[in-house]
C-alpha positions in Angstrom: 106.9 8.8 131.5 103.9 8.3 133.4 102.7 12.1 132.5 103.4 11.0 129.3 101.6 7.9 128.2 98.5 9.5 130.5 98.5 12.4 128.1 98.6 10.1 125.0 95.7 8.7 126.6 93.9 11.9 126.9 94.7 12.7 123.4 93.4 9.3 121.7 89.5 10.1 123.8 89.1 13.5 122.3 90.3 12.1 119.2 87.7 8.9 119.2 84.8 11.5 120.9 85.4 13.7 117.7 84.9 11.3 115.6 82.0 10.0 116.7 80.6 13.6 116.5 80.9 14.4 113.0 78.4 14.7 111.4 76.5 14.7 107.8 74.3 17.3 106.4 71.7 14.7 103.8 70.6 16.5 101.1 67.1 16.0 102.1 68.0 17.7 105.4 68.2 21.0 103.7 66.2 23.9 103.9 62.9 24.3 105.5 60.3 21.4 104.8 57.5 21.7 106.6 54.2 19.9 105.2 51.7 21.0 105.2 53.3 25.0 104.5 52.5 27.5 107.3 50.1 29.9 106.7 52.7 33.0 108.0 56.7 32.0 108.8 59.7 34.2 108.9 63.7 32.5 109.1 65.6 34.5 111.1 69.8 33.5 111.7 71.4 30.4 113.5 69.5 27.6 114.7 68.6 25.7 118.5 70.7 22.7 119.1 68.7 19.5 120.8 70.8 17.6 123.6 70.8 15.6 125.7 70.3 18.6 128.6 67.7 19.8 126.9 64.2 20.0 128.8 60.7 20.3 128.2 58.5 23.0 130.0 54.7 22.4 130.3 52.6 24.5 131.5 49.4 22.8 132.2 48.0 19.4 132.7 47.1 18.9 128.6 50.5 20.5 127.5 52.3 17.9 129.2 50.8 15.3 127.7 52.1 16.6 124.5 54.9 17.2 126.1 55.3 13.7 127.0 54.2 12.1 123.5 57.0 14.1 121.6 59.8 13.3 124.9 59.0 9.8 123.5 59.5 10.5 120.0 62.5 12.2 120.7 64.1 9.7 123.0 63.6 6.8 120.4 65.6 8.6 117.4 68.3 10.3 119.3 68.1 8.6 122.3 68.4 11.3 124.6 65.7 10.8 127.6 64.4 14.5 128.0 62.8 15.4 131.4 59.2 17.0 130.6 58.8 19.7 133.7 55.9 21.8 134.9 58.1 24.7 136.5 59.1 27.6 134.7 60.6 27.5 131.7 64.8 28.4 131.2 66.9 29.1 128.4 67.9 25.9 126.6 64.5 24.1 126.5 61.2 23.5 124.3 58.5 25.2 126.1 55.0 23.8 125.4 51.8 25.9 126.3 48.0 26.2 125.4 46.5 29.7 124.8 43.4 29.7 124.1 43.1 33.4 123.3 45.6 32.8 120.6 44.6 34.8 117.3 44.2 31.5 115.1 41.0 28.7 114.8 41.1 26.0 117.3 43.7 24.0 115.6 46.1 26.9 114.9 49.6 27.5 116.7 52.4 29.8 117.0 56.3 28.4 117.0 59.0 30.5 117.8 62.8 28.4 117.2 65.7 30.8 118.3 69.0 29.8 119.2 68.5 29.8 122.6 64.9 28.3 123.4 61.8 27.1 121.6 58.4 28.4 122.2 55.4 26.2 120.8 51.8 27.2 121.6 48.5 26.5 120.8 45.1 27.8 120.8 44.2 23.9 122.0 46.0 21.0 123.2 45.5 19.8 119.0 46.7 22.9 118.1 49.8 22.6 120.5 50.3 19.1 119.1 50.4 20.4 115.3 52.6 23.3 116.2 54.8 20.3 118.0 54.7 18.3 114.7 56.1 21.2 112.6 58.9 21.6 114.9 59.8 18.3 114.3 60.3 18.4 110.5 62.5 20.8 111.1 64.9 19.0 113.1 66.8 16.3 110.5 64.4 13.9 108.9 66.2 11.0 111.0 64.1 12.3 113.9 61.2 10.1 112.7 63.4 6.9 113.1 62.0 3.7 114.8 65.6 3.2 116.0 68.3 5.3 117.4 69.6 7.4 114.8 74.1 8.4 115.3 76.2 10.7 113.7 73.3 13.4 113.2 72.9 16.8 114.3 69.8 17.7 116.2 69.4 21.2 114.7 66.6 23.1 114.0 66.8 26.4 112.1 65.8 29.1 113.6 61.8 31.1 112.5 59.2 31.9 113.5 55.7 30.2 112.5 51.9 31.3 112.9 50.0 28.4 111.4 46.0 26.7 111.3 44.6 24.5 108.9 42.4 26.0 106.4 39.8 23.6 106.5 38.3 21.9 109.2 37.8 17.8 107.9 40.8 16.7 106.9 40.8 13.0 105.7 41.9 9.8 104.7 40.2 6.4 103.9 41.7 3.1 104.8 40.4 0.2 102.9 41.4 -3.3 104.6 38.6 -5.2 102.4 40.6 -5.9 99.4 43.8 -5.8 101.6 44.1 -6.6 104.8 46.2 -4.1 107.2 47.2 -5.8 110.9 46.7 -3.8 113.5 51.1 -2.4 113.5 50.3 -1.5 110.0 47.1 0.9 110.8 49.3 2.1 113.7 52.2 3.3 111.5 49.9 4.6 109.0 48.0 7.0 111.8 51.2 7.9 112.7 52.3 9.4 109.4 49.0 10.8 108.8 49.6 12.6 112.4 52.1 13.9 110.7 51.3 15.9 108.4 48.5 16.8 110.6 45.3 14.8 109.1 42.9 14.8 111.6 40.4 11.8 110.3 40.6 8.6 108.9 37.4 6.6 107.1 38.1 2.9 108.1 36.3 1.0 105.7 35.8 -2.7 107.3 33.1 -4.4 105.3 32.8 -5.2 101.5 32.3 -7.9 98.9 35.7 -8.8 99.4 36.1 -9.2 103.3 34.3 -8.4 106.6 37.0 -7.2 109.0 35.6 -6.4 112.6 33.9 -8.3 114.9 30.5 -8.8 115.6 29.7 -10.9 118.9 26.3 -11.3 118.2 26.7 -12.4 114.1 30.4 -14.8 114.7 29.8 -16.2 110.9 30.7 -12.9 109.8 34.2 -13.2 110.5 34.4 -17.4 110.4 33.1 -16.7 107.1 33.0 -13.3 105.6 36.3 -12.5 106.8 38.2 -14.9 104.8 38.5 -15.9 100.6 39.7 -18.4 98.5 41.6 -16.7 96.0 42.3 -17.6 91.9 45.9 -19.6 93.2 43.7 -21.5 95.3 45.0 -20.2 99.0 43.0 -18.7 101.4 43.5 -14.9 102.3 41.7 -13.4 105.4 41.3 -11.0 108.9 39.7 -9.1 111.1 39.6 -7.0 114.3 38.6 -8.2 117.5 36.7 -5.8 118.9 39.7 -5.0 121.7 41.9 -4.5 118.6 39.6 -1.8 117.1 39.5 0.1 121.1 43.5 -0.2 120.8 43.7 1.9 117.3 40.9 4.5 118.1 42.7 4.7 121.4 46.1 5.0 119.3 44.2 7.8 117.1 42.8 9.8 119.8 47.0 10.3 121.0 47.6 11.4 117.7 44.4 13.8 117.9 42.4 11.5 115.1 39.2 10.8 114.5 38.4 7.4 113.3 35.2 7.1 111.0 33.5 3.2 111.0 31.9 2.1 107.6 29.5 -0.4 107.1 28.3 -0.4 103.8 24.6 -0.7 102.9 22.9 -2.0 101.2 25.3 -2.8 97.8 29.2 -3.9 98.6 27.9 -6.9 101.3 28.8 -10.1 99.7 30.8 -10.8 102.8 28.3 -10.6 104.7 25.8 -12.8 102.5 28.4 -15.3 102.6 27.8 -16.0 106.6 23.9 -15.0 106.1 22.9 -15.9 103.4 19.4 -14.6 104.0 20.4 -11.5 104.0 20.0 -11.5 100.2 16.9 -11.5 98.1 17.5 -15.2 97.2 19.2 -16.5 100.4 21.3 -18.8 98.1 24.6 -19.4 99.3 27.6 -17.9 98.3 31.2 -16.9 99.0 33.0 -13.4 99.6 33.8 -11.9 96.2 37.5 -12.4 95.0 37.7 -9.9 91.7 37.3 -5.9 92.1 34.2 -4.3 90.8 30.4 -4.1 91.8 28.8 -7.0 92.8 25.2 -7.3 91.9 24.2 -9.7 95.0 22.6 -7.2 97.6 21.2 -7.1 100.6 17.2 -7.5 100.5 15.3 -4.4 100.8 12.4 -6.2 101.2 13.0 -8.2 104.7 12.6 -6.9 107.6 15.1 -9.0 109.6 18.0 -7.3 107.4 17.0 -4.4 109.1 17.1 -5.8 112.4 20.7 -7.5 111.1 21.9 -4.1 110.6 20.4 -2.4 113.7 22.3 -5.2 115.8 25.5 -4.6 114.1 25.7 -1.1 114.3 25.1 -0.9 117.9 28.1 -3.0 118.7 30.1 -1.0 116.3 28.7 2.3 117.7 30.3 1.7 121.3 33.4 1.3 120.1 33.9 4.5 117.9 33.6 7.6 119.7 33.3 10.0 116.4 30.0 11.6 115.8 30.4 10.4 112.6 29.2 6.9 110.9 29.8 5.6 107.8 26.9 3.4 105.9 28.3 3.5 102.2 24.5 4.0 99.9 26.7 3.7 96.8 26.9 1.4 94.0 24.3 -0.8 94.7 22.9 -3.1 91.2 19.1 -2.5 91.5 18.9 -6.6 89.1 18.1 -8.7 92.4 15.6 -6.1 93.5 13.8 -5.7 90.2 12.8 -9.8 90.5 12.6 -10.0 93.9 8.5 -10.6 95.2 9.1 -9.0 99.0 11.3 -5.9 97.4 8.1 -5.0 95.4 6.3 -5.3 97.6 8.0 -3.1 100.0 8.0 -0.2 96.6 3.7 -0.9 96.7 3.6 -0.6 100.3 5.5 2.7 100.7 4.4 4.2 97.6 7.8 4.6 96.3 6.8 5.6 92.4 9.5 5.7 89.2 9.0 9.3 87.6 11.5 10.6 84.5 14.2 10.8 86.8 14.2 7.4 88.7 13.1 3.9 88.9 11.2 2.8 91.7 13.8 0.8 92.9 16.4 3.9 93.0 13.9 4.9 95.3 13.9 2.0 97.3 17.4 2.1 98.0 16.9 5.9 99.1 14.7 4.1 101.3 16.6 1.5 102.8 19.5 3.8 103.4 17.5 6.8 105.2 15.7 3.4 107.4 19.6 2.5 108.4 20.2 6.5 108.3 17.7 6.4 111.8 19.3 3.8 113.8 22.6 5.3 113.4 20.9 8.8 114.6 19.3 6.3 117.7 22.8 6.5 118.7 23.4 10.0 118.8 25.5 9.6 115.6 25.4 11.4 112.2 25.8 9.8 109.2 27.9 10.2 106.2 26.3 8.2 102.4 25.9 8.8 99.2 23.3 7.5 96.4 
């Protein structure tokens, strides 16, 4: 009897374990969707099962760290904890290396998935992470889960990939003027745009409608410009301490992005004329701009403390974005505050900035004012990125 009920016992385990493995094939899980589409990729039959014996082999120092980024990805979905090793690599694991004689650009990767073992590589630890990302969409879509993800298998079919991106700047603008983002939004928003292996993102942080990063030396620019009374009558506002922008271009840089700064000049700065007033050709006071559209307040062309204003700012701003890039806007700036203003004509007299067929003198003076800006961002070793 004893043999007996034991055996029942046995039987009703298996019975509950197989349950809890079966699993459903989404209709989104089919096929091969990898975005954006390799360059070269063959399929070839069956398909590598992840487990929770599966390991990760890095070869270097850099490869682990990518290594160790996706072992965290990985973990969080299926909740497997997978060991990231240095020693040689085994049948049964993901093995992650950095060739850089590898017959692609700098960001290009190979990805072999067979039954057996995966082989990522790439020409450079960005490379290796791209190559890393593709062999995640082809594992089940839940893979991307915040949470632990049950009942799913952890296949991916098996090809074999040589990929690079064709061009070199691939980018994405975020605008947190109009909208404000907190800081877990612009997190999971680089992380999707990791994903589909975007290597840049414009942050636009200053407009009529909201300054949104710190300045130490200028605090009225978020006690003030960083906040609006809307049509309903409630105020809407934020910003970035400065430790909050380190902690996203930090988060970026994991994720192999660049993170552009913009501060616009010298059109799109009623924010700021609302904490400086004398900023502007008038120096009347104001409030940040609540509709959409182009705001004809401006900063003065004519003073030479905006300048300064500017210079200040974009030094504080410079040390805390690496990218060689800087962003100062030049667009879309009304010329109607200019045209009446005494000290902007007299800065179009004094550098003989004349209207011909093709512009006003004051079209030239904003060419001016953005090339003066254009030379303390190169001060900084930066290049910058405008238009007129």
């Amino acid at each position: 009897m004893r043999n007996v009920l034991l055996s029942a016992l046995v039987c009703i385990f298996i019975c509950t374990s197989c349950r809890e493995s079966v699993t459903e094939t989404k209709s989104y899980n089919q096929g091969i969707n990898i975005i954006p589409m390799p360059n070269m990729m063959t399929t070839t039959e069956g398909q590598f099962k992840l487990t929770n014996k599966t390991v990760l082999y890095a070869q270097d120092a850099e490869a682990k760290t990518v290594a160790e980024f996706f072992a965290a990805k990985l973990r969080t979905s299926t909740g497997y904890s997978l060991p990231v090793n240095t020693a040689s690599a085994s049948q049964g694991g993901i093995n992650l290396s950095i060739n850089p004689g590898l017959a692609t650009n700098d960001e290009g990767y190979t990805l072999e998935v067979t039954p057996e073992v995966i082989y990522v590589q790439g020409k450079t630890a960005r490379g290796l992470f791209y190559g890393m990302q593709s062999l995640m969409q082809l594992f089940p879509a839940e893979v991307e889960s915040p949470v632990k993800v049950n009942g799913i298998a952890w296949t991916a079919p098996a090809v074999t990939i040589k990929d690079e991106p064709r061009f070199a700047y691939r980018g994405i603008m975020l605008d947190p003027c109009r909208h404000f983002m907190p800081v877990e939004y612009v997190k999971k928003y680089l992380d999707v745009i990791a994903l589909f292996k975007i290597n840049t993102m414009h942050w636009h942080l200053t407009d009529d409608q909201g300054w949104r990063i710190e300045i130490k030396k200028y605090p009225k620019l978020t006690e003030i410009g960083s906040k609006r009374i809307e049509g309903e009558g409630y105020e809407y506002g934020g910003y970035y301490t400065q430790e909050e922008i380190k902690e996203v271009v930090a988060y970026a840089a994991e994720r192999f992005i660049d993170v552009i700064p913009e501060i616009e000049v010298p059109g799109h700065e009623m924010a700021a004329i609302a904490a400086y007033p004398e900023l502007s050709c008038k120096g009347e006071p104001v409030t940040p701009r609540i509709v959409w559209g182009v705001e004809d307040i401006v900063l003065c062309a004519g003073k030479d403390e905006v300048f300064d204003f500017f210079e200040n700012v974009i030094e504080e701003v410079v040390q805390l974005f690496p990218s060689q890039y800087f962003h100062i806007g030049g667009d879309e700036c009304p010329k109607r505050s200019w045209e009446k203003c005494p000290l902007c004509q007299k800065r179009i007299r004094e550098e003989g900035l004349k209207a011909d067929k093709h512009h006003t003198a004051e079209e030239r003076l904003q060419s001016y004012f953005v090339q003066r800006i254009e030379k303390i961002v190169n001060k900084h070793g930066k290049k910058n990125d405008w238009l007129v």
